[in-house]
N, CA and C of each residue as an Amber inpcrd file, in Angstrom:
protein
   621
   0.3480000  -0.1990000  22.7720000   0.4940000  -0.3710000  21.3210000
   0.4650000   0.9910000  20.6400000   1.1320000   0.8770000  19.7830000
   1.4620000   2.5380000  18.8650000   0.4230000   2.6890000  17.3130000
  -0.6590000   2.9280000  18.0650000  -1.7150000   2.7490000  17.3050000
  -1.5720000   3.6620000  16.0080000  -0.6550000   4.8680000  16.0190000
  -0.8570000   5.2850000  14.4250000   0.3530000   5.0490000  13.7620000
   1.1890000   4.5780000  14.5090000   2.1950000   3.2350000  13.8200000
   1.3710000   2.1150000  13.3340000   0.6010000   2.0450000  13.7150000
  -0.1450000   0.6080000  13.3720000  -1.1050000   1.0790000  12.0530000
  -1.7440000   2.0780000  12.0010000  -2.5420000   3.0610000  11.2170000
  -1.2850000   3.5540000   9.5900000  -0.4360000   4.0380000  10.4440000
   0.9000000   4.0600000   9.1810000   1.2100000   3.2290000   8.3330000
   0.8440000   2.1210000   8.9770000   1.7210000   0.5760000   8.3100000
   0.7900000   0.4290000   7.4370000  -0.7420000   0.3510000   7.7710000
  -1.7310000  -0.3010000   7.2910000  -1.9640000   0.8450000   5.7230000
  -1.5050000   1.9460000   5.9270000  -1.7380000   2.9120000   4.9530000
  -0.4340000   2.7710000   3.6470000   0.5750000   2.1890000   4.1780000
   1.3620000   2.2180000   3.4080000   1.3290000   0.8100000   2.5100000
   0.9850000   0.0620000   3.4640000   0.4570000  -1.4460000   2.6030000
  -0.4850000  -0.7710000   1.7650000  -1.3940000  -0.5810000   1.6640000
  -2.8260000   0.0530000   0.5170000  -1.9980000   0.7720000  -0.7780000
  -1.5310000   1.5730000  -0.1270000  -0.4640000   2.2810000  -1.0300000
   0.3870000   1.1730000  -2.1030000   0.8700000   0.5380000  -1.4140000
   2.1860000  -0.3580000  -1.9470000   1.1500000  -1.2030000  -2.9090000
  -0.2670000  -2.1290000  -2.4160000  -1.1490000  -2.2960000  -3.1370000
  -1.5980000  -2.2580000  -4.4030000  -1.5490000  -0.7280000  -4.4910000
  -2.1570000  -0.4260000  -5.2590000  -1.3160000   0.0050000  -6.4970000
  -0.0670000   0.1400000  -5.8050000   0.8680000   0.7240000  -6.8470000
   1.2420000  -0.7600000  -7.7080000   1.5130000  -1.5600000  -7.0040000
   1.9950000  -3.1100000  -7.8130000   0.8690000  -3.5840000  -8.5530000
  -0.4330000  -3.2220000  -8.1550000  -1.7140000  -3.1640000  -9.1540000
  -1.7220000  -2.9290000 -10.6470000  -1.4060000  -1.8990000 -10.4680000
  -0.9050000  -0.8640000 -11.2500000  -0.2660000  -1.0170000 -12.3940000
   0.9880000  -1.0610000 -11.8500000   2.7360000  -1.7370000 -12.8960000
   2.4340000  -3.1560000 -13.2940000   1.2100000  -4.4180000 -12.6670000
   1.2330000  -5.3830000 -13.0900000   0.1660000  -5.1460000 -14.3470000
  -0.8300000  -4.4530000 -14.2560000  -1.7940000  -3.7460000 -15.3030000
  -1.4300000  -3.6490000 -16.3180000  -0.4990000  -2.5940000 -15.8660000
   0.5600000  -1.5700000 -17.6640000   1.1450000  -2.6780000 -17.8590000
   1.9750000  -3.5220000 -17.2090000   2.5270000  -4.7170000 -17.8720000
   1.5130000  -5.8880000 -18.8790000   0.3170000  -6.0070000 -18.4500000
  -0.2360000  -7.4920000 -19.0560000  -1.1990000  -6.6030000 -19.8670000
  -1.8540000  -4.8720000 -19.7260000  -2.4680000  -4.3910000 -20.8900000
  -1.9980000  -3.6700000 -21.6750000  -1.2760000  -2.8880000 -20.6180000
  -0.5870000  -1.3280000 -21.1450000  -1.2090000  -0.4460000 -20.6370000
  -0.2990000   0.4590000 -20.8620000  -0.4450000   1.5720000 -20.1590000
  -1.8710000   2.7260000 -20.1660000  -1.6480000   3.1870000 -21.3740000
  -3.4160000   3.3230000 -21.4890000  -4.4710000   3.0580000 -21.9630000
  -4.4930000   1.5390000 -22.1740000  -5.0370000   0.6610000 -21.7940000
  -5.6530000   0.3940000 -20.1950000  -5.1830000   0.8460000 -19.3570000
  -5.7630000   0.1960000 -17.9500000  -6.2860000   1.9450000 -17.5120000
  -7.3850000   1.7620000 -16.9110000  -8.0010000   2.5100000 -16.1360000
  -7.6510000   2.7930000 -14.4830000  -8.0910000   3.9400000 -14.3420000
  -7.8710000   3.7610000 -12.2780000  -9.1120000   3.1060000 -11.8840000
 -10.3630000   2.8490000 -12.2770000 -11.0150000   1.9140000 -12.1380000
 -10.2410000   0.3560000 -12.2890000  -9.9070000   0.2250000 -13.4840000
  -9.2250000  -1.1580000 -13.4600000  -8.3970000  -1.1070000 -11.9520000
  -7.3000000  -0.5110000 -12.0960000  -6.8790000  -0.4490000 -11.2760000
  -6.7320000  -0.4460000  -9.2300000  -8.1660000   0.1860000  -9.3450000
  -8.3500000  -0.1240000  -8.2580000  -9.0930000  -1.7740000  -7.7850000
  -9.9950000  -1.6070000  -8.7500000 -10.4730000  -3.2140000  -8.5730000
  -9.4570000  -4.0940000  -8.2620000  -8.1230000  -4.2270000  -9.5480000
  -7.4390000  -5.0690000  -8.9250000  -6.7280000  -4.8690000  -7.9550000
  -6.6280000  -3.5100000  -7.1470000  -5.9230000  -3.2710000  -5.4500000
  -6.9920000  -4.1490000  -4.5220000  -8.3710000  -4.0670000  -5.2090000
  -9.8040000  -4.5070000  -4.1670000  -9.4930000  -3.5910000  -3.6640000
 -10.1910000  -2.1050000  -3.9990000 -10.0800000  -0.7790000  -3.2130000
 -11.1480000  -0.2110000  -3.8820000 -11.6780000   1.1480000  -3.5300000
 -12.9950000   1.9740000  -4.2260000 -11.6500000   3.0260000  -5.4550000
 -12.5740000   3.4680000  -6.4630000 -11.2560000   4.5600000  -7.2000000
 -11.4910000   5.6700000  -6.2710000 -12.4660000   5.9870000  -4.9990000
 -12.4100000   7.5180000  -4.4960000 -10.8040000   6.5420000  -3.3460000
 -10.6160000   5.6540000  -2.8300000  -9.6240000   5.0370000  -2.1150000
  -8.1930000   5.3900000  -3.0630000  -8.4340000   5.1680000  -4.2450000
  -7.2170000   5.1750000  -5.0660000  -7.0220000   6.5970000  -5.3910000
  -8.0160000   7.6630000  -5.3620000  -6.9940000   9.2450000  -5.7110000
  -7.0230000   9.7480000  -3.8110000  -7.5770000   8.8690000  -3.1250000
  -7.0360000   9.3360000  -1.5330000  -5.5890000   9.2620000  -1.5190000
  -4.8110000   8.0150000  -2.6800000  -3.3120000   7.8390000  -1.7530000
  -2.8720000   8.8010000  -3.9780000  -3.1100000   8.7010000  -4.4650000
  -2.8900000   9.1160000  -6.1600000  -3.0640000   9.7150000  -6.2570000
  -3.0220000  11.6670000  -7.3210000  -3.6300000  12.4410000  -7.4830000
  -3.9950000  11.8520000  -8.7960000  -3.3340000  11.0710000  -9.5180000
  -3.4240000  10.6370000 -10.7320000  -2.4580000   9.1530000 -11.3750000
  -3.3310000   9.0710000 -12.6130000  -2.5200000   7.4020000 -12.7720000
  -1.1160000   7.6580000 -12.8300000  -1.0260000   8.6440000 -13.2770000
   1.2110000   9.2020000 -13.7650000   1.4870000   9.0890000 -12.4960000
   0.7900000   9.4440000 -11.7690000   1.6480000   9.1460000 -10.0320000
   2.0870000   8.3760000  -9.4230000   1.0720000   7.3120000  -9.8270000
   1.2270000   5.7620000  -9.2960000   2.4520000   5.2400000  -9.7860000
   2.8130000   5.6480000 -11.0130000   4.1030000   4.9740000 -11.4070000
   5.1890000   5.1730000 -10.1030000   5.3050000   6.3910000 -10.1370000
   6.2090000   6.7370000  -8.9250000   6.2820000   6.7820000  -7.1660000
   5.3650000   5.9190000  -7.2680000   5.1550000   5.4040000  -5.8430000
   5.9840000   4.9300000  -5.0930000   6.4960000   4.0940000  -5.5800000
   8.1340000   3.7460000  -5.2850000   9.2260000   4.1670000  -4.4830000
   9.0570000   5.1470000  -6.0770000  10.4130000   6.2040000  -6.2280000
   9.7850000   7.0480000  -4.6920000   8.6950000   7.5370000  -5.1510000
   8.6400000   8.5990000  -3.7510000   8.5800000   8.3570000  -2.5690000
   8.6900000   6.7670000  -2.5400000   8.7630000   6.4010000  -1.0460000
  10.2770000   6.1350000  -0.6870000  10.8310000   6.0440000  -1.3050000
  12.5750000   5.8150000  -1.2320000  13.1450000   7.0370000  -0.9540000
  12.8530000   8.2550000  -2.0300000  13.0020000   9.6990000  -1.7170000
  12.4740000  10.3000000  -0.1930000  11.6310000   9.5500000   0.0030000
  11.0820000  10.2350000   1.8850000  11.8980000   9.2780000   2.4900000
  12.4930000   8.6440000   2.1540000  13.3900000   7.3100000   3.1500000
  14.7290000   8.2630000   3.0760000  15.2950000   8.8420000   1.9230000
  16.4450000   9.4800000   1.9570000  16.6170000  10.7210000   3.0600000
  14.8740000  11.5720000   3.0160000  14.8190000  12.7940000   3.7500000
  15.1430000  12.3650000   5.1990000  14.6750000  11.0650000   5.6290000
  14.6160000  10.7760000   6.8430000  15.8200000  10.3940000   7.3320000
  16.7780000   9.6680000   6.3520000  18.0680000   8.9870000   6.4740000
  18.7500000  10.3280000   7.2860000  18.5250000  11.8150000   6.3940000
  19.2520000  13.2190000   6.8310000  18.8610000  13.3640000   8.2450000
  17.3390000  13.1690000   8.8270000  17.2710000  14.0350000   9.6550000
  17.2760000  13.7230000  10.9900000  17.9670000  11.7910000  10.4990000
  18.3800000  11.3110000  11.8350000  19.6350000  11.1990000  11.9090000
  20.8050000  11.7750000  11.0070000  22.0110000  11.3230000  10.8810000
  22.7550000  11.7660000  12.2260000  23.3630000  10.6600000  12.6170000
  24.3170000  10.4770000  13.5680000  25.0370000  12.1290000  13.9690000
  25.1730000  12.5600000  15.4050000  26.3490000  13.5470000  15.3790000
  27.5790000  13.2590000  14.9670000  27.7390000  12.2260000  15.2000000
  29.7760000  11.8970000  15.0420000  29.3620000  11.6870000  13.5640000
  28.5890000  11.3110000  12.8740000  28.8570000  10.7520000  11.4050000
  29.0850000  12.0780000  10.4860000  30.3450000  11.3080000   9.3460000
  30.9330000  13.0790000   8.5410000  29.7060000  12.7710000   7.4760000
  29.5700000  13.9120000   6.9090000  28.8280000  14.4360000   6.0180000
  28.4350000  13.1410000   4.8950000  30.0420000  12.6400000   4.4480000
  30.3470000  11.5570000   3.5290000  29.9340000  10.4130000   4.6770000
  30.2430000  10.2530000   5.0040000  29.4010000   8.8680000   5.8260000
  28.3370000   8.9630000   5.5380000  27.3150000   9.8380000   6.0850000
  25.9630000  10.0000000   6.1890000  25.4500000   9.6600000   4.8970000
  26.2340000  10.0590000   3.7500000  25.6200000   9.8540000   2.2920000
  25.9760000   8.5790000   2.1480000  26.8690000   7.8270000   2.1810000
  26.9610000   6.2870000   2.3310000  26.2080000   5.4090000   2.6690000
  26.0040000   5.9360000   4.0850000  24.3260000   5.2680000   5.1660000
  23.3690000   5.3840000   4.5470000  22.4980000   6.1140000   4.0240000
  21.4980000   6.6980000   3.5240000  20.9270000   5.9670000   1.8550000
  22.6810000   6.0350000   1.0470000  22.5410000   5.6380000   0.1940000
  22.2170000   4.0160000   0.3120000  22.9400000   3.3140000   0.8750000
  22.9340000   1.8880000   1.3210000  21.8430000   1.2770000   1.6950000
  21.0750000   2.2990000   2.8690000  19.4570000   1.8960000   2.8450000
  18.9180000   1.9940000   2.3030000  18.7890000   2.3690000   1.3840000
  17.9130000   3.0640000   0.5030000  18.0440000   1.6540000  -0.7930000
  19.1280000   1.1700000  -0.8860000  19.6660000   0.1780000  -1.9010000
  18.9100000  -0.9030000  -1.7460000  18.7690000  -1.1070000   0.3440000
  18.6650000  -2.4280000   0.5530000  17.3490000  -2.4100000   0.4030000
  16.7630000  -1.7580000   0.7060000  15.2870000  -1.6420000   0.5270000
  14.6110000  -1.7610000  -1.1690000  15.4630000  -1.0930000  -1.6310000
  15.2710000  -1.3600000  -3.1400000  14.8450000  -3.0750000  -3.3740000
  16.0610000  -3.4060000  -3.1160000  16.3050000  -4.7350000  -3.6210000
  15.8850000  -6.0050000  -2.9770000  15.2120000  -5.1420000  -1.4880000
  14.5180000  -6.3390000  -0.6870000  13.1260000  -6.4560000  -1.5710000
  12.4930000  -5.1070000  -2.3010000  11.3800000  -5.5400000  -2.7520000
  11.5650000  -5.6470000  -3.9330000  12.9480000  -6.1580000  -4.5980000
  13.0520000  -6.0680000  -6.1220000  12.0100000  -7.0940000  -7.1940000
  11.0080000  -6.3140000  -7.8490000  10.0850000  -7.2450000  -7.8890000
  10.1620000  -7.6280000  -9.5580000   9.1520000  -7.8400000 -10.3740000
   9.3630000  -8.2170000 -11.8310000   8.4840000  -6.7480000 -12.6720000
   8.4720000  -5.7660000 -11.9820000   7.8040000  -4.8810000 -12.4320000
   8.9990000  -3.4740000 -12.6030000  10.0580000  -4.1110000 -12.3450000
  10.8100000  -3.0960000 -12.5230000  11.2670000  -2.4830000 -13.4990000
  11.6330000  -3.4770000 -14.6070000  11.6940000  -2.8740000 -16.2030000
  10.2760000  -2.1110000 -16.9930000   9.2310000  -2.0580000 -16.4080000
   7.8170000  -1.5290000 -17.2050000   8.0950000  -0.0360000 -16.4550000
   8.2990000  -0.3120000 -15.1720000   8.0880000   0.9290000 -14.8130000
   9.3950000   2.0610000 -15.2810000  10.6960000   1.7770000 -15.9240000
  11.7820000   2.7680000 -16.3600000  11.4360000   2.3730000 -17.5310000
  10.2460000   1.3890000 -18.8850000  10.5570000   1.7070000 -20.0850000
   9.2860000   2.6100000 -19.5540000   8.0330000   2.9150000 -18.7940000
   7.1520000   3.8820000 -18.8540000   7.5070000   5.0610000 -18.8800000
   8.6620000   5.4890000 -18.1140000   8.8120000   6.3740000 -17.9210000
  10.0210000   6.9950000 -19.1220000  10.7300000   6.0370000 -19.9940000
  11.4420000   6.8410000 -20.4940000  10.8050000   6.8430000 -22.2070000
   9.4650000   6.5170000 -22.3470000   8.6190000   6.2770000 -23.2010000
   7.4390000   7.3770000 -23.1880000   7.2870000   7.7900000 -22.1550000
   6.5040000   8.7040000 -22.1850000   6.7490000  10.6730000 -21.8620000
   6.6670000  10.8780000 -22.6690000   6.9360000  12.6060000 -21.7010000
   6.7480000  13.0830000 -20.4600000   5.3640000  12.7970000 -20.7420000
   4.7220000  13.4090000 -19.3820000   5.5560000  12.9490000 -18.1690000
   5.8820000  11.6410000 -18.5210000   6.3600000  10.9430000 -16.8230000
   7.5020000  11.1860000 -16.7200000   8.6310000  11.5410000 -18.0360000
  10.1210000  12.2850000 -17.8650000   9.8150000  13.6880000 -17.1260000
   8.8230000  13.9610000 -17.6530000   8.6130000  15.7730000 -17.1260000
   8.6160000  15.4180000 -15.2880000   7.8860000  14.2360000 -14.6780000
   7.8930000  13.6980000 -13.5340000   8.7380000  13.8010000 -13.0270000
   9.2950000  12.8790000 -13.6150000  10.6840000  12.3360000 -12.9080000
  12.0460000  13.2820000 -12.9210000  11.4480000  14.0960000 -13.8370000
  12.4710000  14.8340000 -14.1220000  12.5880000  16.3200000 -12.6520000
  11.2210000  16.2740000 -12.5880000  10.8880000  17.5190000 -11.4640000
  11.4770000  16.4190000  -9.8520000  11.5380000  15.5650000 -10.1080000
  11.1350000  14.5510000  -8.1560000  12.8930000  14.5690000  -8.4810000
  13.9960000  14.3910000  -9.5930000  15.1260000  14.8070000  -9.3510000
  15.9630000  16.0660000  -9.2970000  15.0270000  16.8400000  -9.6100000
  15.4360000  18.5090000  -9.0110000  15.1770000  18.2830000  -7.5890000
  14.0820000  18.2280000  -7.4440000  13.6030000  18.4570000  -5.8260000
  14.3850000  17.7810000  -5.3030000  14.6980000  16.7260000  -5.2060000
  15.5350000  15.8240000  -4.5370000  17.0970000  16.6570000  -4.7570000
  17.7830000  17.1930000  -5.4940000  18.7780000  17.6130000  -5.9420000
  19.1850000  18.6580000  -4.7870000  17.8540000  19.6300000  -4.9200000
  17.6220000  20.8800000  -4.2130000  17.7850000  20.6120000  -2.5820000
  16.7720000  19.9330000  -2.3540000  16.9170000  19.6890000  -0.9450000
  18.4390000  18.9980000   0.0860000  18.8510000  18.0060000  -1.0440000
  20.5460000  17.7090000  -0.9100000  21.3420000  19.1330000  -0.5800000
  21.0430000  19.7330000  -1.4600000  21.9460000  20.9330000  -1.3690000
  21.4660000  22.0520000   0.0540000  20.4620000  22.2240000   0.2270000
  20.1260000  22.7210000   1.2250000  20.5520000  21.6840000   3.0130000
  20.3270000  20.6240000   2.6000000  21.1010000  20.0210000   3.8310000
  22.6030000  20.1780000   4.4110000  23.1230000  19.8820000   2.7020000
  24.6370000  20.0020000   2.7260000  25.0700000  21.4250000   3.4520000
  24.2430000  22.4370000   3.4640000  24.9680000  23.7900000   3.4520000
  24.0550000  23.9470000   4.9420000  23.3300000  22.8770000   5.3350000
  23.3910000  23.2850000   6.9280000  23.7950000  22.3840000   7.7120000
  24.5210000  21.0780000   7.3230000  25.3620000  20.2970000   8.1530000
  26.8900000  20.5200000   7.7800000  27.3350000  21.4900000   6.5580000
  28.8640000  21.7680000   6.2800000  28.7730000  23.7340000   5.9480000
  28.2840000  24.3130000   6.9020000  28.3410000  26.1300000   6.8270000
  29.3730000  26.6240000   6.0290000  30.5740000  25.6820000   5.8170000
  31.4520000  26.5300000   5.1800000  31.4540000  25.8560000   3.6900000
  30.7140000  25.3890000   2.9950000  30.9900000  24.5740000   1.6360000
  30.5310000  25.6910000   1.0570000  31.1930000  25.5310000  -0.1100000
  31.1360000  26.4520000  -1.8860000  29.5560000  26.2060000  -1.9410000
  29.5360000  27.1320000  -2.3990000  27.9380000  26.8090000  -2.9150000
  27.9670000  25.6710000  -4.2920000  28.9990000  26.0990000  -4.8530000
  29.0980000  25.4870000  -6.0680000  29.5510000  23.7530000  -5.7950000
  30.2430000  23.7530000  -4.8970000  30.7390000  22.3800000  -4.0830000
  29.3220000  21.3730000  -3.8020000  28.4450000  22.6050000  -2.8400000
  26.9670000  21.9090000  -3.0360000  26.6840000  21.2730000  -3.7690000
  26.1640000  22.0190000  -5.1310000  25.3970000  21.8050000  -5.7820000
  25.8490000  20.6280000  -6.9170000  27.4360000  20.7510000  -7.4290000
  27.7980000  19.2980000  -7.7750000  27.7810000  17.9060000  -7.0790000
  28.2020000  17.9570000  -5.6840000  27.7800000  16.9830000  -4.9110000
  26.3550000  16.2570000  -5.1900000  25.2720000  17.3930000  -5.2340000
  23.8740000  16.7730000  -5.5520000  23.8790000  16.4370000  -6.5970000
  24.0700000  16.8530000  -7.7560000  24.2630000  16.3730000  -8.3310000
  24.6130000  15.3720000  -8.8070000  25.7590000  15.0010000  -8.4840000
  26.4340000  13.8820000  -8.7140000  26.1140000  12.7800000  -8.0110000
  25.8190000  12.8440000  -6.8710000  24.9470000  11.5150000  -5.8730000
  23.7090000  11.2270000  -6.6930000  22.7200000  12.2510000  -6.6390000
  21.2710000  11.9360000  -7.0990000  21.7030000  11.1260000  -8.3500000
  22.1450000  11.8440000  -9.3500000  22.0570000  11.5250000 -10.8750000
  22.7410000  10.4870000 -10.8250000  23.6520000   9.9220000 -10.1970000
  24.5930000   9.0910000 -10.2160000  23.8690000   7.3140000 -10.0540000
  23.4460000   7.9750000  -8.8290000  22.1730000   6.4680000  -8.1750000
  21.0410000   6.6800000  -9.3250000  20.3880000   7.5580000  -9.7050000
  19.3850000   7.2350000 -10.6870000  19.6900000   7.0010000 -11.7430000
  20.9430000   7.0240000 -12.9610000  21.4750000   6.2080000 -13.4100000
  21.7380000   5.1830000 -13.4490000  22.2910000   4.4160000 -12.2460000
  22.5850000   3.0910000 -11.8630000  21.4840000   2.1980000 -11.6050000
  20.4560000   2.5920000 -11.3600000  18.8640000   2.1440000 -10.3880000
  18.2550000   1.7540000 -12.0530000  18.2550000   3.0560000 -12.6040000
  17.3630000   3.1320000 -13.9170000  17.8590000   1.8660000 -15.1120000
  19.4910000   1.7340000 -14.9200000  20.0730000   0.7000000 -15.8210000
  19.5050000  -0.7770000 -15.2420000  19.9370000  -1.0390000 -13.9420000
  19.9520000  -2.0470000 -13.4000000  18.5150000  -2.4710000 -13.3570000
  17.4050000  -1.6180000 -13.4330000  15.8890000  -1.7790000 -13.5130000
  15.6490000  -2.9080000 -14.8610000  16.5150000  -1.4230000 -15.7670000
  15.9310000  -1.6840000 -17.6110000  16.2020000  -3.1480000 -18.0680000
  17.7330000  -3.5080000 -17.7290000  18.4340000  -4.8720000 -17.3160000
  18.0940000  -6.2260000 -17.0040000  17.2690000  -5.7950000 -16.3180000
  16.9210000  -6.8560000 -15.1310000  18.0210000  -7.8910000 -14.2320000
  18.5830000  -6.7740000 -13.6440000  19.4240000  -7.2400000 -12.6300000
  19.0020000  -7.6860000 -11.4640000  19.8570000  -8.6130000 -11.2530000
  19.0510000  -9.3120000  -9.6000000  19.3120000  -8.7870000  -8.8710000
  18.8800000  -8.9480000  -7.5520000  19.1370000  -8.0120000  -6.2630000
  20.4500000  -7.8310000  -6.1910000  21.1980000  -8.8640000  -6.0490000
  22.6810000  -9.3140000  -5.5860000  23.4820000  -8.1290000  -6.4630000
  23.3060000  -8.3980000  -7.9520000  23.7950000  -7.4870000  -8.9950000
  23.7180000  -5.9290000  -8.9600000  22.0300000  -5.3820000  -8.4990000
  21.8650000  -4.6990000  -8.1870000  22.7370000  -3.6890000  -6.8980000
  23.0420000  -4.2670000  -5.5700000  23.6390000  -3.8690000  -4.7010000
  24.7750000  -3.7180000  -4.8650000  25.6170000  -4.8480000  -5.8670000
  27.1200000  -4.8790000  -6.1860000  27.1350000  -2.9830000  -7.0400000
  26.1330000  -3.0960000  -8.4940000  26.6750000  -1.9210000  -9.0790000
  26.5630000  -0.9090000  -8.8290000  25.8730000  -0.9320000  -7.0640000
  25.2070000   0.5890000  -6.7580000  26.7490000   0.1950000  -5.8600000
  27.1570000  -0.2700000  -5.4630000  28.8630000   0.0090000  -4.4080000
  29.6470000   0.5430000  -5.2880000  29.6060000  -0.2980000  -6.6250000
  30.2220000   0.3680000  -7.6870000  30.6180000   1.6950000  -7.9820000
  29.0940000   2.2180000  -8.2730000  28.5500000   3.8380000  -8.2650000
  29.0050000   4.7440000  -7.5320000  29.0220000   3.7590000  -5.6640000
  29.3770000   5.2210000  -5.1230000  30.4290000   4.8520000  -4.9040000
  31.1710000   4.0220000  -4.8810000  33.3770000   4.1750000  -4.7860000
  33.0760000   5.3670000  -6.0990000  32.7980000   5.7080000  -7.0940000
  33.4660000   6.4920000  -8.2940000  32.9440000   7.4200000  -7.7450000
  31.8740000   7.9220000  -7.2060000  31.2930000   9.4240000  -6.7270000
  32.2880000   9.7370000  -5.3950000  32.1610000   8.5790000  -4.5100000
  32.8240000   9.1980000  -3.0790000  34.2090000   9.5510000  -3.6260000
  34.9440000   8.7960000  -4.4120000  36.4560000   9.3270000  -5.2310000
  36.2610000  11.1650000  -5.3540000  35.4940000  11.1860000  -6.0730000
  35.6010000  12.5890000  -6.1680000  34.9120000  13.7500000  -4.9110000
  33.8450000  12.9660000  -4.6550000  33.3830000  13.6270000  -3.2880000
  34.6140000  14.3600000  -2.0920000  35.3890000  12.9820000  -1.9910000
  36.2660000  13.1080000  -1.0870000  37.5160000  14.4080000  -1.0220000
  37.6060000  14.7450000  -2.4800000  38.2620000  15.7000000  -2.7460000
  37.7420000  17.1490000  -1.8950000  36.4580000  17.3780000  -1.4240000
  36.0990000  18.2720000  -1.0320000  35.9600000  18.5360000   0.7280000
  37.0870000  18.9530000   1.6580000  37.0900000  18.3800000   2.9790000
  36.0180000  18.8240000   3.1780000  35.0620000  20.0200000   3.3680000
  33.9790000  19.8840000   4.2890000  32.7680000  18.3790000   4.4510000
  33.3650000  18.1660000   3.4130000  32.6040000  16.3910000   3.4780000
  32.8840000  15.3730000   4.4120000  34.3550000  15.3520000   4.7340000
  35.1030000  14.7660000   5.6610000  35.0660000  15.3480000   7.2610000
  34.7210000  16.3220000   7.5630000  35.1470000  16.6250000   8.8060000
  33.7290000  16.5030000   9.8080000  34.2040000  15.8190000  10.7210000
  33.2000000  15.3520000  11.6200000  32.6450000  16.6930000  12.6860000
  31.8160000  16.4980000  13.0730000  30.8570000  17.8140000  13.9540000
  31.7080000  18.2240000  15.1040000  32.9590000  17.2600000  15.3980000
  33.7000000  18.0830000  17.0040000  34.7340000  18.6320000  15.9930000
  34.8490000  18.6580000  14.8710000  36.2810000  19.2740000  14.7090000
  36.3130000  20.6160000  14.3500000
């Protein structure tokens, strides 16, 4: 048995816990209104348990998000040899969708009006889509050596911002899963359109 697989799982449940704790909180009190005491009580956790996986309550919002964002890093760093660049962002993006929408829960509109209601948590979100932006671009330019730099950096662009647009509407909305998956295919036929224009995207690792 793969005991810190088993240890992983159990840590990420607590996590997941505590975060739906949380978003159901800000939903039925508000936002500051609820405490990380409240909060942990209703995980049934200690609050020293809740800043073990939180540095803070603004964090918890994005629990989510930052677990989808480490799902993307990972999508990169297992990508297929034969798969082109544009594939890989397809794959990646797609899991990342399904997973969305397997846990699409009723907490999804509190957590994009929190965040586009409050500063502090734009200033958040606003930094976890640089980083995310950044690191795109640093992949791109070591699985395609010969891309523009500038080629990079719109690509990230345009993927990241593109899906967090679409995610953030379909949240605010309350779109169902089904809806959800349809307008994220949507999203990326109009990005890969232009993506495609750029061959180092297209060319596979033997060519």
């Amino acid at each position: 048995m793969d005991h810190m697989g088993l240890r992983e799982r159990k840590k990420r449940q607590t996590r997941r816990a505590i975060a739906e704790a949380a978003l159901r909180l800000f939903a039925e009190r508000g936002y500051e209104e609820t405490t990380i005491a409240d909060i942990a009580q209703a995980a049934d956790v200690s609050p020293r348990t809740f800043f073990s996986y939180f540095p803070s309550k603004e964090d918890v919002v994005f629990a989510e998000i930052d677990e989808r964002l480490a799902e993307v890093r990972e999508g990169i760093e297992r990508r297929p040899a034969d798969e082109t660049p544009l594939e890989s962002m397809r794959r990646i993006v797609l899991e990342m969708i399904e997973a969305i929408a397997a846990e699409h829960g009723e907490y999804g509109a509190i957590q994009v009006q929190l965040v586009l209601e409050r500063p502090s948590l734009q200033a958040r979100a606003l930094k976890r889509m640089n980083d995310t932006e950044q690191y795109v671009v640093e992949r791109l330019t070591e699985l395609c050596p010969a891309i523009d730099e500038i080629d990079a950096v719109v690509i990230a662009g345009a993927l990241v911002g593109g899906m967090k647009a679409v995610i953030t509407h379909c949240r605010a909305h309350g779109y169902t899963p089904q809806s959800t998956r349809s307008a994220v295919d949507r999203a990326l036929a109009i990005v890969e359109h232009g993506l495609g224009s750029v061959p180092a995207l297209t060319r596979r690792a033997a060519e």
